[in-house]
Backbone as CSV, one residue per row, in Angstrom:
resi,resn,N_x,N_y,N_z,CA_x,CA_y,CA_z,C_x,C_y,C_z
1,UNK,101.525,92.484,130.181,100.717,93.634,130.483,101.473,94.587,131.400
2,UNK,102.675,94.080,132.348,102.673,95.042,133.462,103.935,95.870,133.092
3,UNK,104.451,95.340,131.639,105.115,96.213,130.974,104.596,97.540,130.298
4,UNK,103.604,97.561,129.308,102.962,98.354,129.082,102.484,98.930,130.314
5,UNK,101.928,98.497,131.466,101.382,99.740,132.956,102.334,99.934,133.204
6,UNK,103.631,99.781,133.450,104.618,100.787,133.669,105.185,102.065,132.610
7,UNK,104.996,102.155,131.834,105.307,102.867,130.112,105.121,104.392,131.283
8,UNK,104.153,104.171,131.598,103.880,106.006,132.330,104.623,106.407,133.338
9,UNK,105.315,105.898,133.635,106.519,106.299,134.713,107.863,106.164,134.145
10,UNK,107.996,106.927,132.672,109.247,106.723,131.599,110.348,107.088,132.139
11,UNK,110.012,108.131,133.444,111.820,108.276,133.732,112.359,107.745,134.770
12,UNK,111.642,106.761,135.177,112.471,105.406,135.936,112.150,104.402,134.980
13,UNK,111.505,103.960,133.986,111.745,102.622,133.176,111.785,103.049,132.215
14,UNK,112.201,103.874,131.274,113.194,104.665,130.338,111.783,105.059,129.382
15,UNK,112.359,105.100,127.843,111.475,106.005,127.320,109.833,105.383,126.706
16,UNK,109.042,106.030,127.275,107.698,105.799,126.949,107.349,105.279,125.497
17,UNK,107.758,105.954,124.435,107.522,105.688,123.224,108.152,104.452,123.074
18,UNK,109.276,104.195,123.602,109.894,103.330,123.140,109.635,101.793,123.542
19,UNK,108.762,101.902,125.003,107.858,100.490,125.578,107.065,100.700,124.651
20,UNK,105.887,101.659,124.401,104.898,101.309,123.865,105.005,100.801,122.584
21,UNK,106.014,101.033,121.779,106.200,100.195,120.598,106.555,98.905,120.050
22,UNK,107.481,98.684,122.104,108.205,97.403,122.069,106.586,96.342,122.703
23,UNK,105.558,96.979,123.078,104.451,96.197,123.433,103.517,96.220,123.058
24,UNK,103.231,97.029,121.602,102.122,97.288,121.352,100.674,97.829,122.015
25,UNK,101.127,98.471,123.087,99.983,98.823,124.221,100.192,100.158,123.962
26,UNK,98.633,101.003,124.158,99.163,102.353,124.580,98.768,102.486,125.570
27,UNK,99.224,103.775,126.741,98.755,104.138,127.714,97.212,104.731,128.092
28,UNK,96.342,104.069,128.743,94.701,104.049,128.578,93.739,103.791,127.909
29,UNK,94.841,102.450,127.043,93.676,102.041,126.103,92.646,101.140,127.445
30,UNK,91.320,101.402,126.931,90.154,100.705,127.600,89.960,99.294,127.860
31,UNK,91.370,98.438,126.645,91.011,96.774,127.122,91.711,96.842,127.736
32,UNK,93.024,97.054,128.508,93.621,97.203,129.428,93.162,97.437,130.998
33,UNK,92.001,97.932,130.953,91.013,98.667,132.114,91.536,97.676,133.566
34,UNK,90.365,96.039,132.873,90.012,95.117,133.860,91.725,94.860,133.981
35,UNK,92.990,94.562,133.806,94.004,94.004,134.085,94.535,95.154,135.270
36,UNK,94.093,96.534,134.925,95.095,97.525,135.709,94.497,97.574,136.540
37,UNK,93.016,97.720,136.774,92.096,97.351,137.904,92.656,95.740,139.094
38,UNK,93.080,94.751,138.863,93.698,93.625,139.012,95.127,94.551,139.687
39,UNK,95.831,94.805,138.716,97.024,94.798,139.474,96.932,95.687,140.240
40,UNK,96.275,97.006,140.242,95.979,97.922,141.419,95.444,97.257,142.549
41,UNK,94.488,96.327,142.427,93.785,95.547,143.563,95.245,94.536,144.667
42,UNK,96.299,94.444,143.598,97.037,93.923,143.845,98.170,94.362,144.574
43,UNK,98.621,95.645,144.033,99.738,96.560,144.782,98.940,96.828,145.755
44,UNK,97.461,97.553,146.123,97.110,97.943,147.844,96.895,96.983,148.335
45,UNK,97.024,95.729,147.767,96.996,94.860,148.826,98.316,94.496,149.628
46,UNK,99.572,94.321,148.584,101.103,94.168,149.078,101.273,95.276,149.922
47,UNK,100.631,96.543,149.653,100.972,98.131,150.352,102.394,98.431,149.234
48,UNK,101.695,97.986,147.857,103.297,98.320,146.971,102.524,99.990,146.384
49,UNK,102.772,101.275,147.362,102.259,102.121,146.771,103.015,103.231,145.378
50,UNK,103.932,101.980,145.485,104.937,102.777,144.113,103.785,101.813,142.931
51,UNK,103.708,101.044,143.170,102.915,100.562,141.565,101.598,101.138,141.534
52,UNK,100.468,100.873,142.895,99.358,101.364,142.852,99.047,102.991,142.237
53,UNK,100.529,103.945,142.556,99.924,104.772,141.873,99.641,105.267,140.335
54,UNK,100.172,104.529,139.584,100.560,104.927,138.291,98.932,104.057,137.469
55,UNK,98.816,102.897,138.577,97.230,102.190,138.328,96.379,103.758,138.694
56,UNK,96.251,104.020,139.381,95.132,104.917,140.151,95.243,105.952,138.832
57,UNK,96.518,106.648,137.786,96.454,107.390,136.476,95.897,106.978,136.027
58,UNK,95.939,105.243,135.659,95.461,105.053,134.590,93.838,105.043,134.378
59,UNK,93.888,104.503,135.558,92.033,104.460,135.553,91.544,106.032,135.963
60,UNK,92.136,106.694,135.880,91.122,108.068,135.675,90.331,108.502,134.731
């Protein structure tokens, strides 16, 4: 999963299209929700605010 939640930050983990194909995930699909919710719960907890933010996109 935390391959696909990174896909949206393509120009530090390279090209977007090209995770999402290698994972079959797209960016905001809805079953994804409860996991990015999890790992967001997870980065403010480390204070990892490089991951939490790309969680905080997704769940918009």
């Amino acid at each position: 999963m935390s391959r696909a939640f990174v896909k949206e930050d393509g120009g530090a983990w390279g090209d977007p299209g090209s995770i999402e194909s290698a994972t079959g995930y797209h960016w905001g699909e809805r079953r994804l929700r409860h996991f990015v919710e999890k790992f967001r719960e997870r980065a403010e907890r480390e204070g990892d605010e490089r991951l939490a933010q790309p969680a905080e996109r997704f769940l918009r």
